[in-house]
N, C-alpha and C positions, 0 to 999 in steps of 0.2 A: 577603487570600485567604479564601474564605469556607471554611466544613466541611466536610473532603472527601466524597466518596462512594463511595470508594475500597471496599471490602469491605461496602456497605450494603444491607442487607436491606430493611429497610422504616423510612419515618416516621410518624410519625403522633400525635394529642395524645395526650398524658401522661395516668394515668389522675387526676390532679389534678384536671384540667379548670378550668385557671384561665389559660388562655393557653399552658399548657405544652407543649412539644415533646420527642417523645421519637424517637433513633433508634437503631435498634439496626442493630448489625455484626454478624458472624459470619465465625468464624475455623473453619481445622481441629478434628476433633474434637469439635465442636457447642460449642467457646468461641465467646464473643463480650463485645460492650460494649454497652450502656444506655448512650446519650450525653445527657442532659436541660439541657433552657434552662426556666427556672419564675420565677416572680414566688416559688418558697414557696422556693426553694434559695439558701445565702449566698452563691453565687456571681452571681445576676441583680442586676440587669441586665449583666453584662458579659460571659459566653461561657457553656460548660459545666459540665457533673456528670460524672465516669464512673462509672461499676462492672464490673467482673467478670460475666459469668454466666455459666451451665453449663446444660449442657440447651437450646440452642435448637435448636428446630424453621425449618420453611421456611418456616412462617407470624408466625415473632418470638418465639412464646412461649417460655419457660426455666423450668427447673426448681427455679433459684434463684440466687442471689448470690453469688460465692465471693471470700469476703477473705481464701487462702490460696493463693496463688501467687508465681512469682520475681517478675512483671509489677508487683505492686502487691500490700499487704495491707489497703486500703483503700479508701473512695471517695476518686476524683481531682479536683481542682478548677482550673480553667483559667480564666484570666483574658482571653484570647482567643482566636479560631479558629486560629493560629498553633499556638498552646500544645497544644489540640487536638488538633489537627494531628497533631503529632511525636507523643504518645503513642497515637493512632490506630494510627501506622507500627509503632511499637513495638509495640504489640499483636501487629500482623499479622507479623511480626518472629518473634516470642517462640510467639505459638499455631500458625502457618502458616497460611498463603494455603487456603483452601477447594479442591480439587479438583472 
């Protein structure tokens, strides 16, 4: 199954610019997730990156990173779209579904 799209804001390449794909979610509240695929991350070639942000806008932008919440106190690392996936749900779970 491929990455959902479930709560997706926008895609678009990563500011890497080496191949990389970044997409960002957004949850209630103006949380959201940075999902990245990159040739520079230890997870590629095999699925995702996530993070935390805070502060996003309509247009993807955030006001920054936050590695202090129940969801995770770190960046996430997925071995597959699968894996993905479930913490994706989680997310939208734990911040709430956008309105």
């Amino acid at each position: 199954m491929p990455i959902t799209n479930d709560h997706l804001l926008l895609e678009r390449p990563h500011p890497l610019k080496d191949g990389s794909v970044q997409r960002v979610y957004r949850f209630a509240d103006d949380y959201g997730l940075s999902v990245v695929n990159s040739p520079m991350l230890h997870s590629y070639p095999f699925a995702w990156e996530a993070a935390v942000l805070e502060g996003v806008d309509d247009k993807g932008n955030f006001k920054g990173l936050t590695y202090d919440t129940p969801l995770t106190n770190d960046v996430e690392v997925f071995m597959s779209d699968d894996e993905a996936n479930e913490f994706i749900s989680r997310a939208a779970v734990h911040f709430g579904a956008r309105k």
